[in-house]
GUGU-384036 format. One record per residue (C-alpha): z, x, y. Coordinates in Angstrom, 3 decimals. Last residue first. Example, Ala and Ser with C-alpha at 12.3 -4.5 7.8 and 13.67 -1.06 7.14 Angstrom:
// GUGU-384036
<atom><zz>7.140</zz><xx>13.670</xx><yy>-1.060</yy></atom>
<atom><zz>7.800</zz><xx>12.300</xx><yy>-4.500</yy></atom>
//
This chain:
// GUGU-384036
<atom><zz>-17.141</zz><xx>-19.486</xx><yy>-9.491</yy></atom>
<atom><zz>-16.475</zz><xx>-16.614</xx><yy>-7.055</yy></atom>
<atom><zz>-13.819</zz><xx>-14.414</xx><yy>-8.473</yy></atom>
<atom><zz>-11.573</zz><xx>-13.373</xx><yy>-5.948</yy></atom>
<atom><zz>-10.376</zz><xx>-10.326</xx><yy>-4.599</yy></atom>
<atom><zz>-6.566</zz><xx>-10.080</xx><yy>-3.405</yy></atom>
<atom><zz>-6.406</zz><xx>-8.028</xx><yy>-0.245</yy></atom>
<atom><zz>-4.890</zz><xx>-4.079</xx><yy>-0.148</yy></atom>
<atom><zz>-2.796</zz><xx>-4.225</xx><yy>3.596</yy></atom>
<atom><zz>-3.889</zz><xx>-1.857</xx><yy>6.092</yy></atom>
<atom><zz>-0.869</zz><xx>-0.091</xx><yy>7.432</yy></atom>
<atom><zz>1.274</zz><xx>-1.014</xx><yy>10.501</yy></atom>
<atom><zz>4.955</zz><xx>-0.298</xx><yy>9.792</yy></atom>
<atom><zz>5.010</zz><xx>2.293</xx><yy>12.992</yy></atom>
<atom><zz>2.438</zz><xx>0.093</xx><yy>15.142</yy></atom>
<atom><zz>4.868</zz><xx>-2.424</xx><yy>15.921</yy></atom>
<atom><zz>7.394</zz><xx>-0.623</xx><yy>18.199</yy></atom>
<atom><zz>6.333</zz><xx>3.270</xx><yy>18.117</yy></atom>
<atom><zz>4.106</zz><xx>5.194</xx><yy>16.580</yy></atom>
<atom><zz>4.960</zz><xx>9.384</xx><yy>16.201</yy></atom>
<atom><zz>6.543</zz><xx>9.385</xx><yy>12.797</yy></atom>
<atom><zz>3.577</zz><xx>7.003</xx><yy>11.700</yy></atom>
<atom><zz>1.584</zz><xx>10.246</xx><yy>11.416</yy></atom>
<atom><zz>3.683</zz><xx>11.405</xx><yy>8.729</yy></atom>
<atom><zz>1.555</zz><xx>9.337</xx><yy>6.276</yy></atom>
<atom><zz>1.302</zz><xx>11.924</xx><yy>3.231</yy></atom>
<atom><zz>-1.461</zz><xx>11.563</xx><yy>0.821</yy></atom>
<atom><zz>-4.453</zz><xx>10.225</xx><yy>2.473</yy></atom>
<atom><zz>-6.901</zz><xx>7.132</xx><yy>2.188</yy></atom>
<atom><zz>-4.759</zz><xx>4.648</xx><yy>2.084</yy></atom>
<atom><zz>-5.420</zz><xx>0.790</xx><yy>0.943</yy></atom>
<atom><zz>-2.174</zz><xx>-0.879</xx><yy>0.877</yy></atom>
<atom><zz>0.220</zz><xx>-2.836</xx><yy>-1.669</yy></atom>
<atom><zz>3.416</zz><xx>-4.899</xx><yy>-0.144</yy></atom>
<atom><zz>6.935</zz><xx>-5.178</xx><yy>-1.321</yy></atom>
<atom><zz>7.013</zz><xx>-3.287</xx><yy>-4.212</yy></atom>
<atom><zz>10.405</zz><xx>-3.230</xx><yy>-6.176</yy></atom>
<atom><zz>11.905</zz><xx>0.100</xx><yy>-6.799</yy></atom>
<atom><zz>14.570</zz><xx>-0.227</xx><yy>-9.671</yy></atom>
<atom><zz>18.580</zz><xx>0.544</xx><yy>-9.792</yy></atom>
<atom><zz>18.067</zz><xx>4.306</xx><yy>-8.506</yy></atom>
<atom><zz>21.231</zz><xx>6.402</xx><yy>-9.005</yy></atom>
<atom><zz>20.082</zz><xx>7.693</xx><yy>-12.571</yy></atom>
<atom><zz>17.096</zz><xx>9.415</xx><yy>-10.496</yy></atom>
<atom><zz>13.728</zz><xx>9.390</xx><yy>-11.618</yy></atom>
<atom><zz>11.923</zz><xx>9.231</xx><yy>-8.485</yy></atom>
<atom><zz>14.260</zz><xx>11.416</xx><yy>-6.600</yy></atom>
<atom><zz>15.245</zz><xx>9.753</xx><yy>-3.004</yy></atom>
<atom><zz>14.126</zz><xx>11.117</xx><yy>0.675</yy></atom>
<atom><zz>15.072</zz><xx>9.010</xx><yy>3.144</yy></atom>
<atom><zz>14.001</zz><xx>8.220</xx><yy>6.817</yy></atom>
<atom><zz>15.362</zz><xx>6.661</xx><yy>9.522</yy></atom>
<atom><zz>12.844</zz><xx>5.690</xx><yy>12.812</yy></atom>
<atom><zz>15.382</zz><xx>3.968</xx><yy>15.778</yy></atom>
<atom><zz>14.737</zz><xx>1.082</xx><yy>17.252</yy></atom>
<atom><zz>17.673</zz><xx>-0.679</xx><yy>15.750</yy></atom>
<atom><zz>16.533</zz><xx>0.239</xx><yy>12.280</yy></atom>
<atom><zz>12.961</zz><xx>0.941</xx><yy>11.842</yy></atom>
<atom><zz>12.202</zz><xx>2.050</xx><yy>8.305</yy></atom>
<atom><zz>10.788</zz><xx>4.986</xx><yy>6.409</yy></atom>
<atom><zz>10.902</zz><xx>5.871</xx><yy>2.403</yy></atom>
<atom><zz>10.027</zz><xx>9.607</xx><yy>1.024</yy></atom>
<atom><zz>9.005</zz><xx>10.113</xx><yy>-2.585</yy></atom>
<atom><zz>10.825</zz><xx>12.579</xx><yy>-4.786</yy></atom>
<atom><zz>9.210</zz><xx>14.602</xx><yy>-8.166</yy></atom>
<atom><zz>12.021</zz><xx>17.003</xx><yy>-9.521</yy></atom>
<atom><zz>12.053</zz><xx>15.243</xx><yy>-13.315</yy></atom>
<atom><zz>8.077</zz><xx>15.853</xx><yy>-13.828</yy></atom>
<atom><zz>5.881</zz><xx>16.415</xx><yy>-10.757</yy></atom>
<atom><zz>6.871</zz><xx>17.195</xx><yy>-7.180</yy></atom>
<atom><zz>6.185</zz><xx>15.421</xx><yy>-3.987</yy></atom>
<atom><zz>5.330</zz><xx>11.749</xx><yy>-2.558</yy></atom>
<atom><zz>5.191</zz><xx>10.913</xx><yy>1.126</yy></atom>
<atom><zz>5.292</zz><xx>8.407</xx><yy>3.636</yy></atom>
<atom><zz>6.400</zz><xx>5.159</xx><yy>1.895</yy></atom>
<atom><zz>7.362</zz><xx>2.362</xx><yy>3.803</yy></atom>
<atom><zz>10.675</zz><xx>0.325</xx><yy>4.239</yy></atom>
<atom><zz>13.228</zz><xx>-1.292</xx><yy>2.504</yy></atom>
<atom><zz>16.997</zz><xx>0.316</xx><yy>1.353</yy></atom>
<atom><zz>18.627</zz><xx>-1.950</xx><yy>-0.469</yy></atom>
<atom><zz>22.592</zz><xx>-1.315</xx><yy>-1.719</yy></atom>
<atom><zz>23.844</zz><xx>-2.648</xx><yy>-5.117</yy></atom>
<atom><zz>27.245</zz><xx>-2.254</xx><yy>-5.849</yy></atom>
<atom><zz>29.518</zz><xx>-0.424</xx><yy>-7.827</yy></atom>
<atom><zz>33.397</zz><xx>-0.914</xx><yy>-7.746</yy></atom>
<atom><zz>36.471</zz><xx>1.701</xx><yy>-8.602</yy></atom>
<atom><zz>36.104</zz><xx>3.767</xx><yy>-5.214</yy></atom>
<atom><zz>32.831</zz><xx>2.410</xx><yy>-4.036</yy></atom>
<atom><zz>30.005</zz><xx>3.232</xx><yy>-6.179</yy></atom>
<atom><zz>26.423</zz><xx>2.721</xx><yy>-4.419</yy></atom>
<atom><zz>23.713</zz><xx>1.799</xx><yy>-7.005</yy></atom>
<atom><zz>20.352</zz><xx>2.174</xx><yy>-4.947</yy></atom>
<atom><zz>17.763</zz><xx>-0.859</xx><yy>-5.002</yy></atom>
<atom><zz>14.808</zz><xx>0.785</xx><yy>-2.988</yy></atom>
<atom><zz>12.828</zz><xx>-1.977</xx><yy>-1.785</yy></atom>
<atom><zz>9.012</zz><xx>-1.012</xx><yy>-0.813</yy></atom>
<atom><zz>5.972</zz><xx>-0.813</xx><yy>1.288</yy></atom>
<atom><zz>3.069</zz><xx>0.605</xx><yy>-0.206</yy></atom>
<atom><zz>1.739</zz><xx>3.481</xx><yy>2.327</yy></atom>
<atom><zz>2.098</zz><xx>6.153</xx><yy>-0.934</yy></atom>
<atom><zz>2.092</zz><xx>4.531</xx><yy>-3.830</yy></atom>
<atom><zz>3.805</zz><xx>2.678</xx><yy>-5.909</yy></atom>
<atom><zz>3.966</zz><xx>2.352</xx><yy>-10.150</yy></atom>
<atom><zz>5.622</zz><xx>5.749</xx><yy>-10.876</yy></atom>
<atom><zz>9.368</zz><xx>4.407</xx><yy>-11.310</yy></atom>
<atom><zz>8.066</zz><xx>2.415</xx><yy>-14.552</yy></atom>
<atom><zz>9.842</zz><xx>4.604</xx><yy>-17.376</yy></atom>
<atom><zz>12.365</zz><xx>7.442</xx><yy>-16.673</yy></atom>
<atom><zz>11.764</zz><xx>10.610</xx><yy>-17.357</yy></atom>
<atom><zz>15.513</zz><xx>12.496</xx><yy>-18.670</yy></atom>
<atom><zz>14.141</zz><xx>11.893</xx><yy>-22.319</yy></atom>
<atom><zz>11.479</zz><xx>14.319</xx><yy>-21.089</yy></atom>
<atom><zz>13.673</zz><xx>17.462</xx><yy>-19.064</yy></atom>
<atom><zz>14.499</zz><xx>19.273</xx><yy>-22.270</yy></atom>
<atom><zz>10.732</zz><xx>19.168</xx><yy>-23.653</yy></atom>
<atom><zz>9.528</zz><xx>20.103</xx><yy>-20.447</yy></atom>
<atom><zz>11.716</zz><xx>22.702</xx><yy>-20.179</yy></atom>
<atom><zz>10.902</zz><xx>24.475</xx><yy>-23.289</yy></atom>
<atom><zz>6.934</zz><xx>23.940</xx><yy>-22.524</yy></atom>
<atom><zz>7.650</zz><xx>25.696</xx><yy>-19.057</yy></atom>
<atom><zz>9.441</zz><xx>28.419</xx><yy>-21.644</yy></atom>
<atom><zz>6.244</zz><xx>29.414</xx><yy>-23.237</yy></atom>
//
């Protein structure tokens, strides 16, 4: 009874097209950032390692190499703050979490097979 309640409350609060990536897609997170009286848009690129939750508390987990160093960030999927999630690159993935590439280093930590484009033969 009251997980229908909540679903009901949390549904307008869904928002549309933030569930089209996957997890070892690489993306571009376009994040509003407000700055005292301005807003700006702030990218945040990388790989995705991890999606969790269902409904309004569901989060997905980006990683990046900046200056040698691994950053990750967690950000909800249907967050207000969250401009739109643009998808880089699609890959083929056979598991649902990638926290493997937490231990590669140099190269090897943004390598994931890439999904190829099939053609039709004529």
């Amino acid at each position: 009874m009251s997980q229908s309640i909540i679903k009901e409350i949390t549904q307008d609060q869904l928002k549309d097209g933030r569930s089209a990536f996957k997890v070892g897609d690489g993306v571009r997170v376009h994040l509003k950032v407000k700055e005292g009286a301005k807003t700006r848009i702030q990218v945040f690129a990388g790989i995705v390692i991890a999606r969790k939750g269902g409904g309004v508390g569901e989060t997905f987990t980006v990683r990046r190499i900046a200056s040698g160093v691994g950053v990750e960030k967690v950000f909800p999927v249907h967050s207000p703050v969250i401009e739109k999630v643009e998808i880089d690159r699609e890959s083929v993935t056979m598991r649902a979490r990638m926290y493997y590439l937490r231990d590669r280093i140099g190269k090897a930590a943004n390598q994931v097979k890439e999904k190829r484009l099939q053609y039709k033969k004529r």
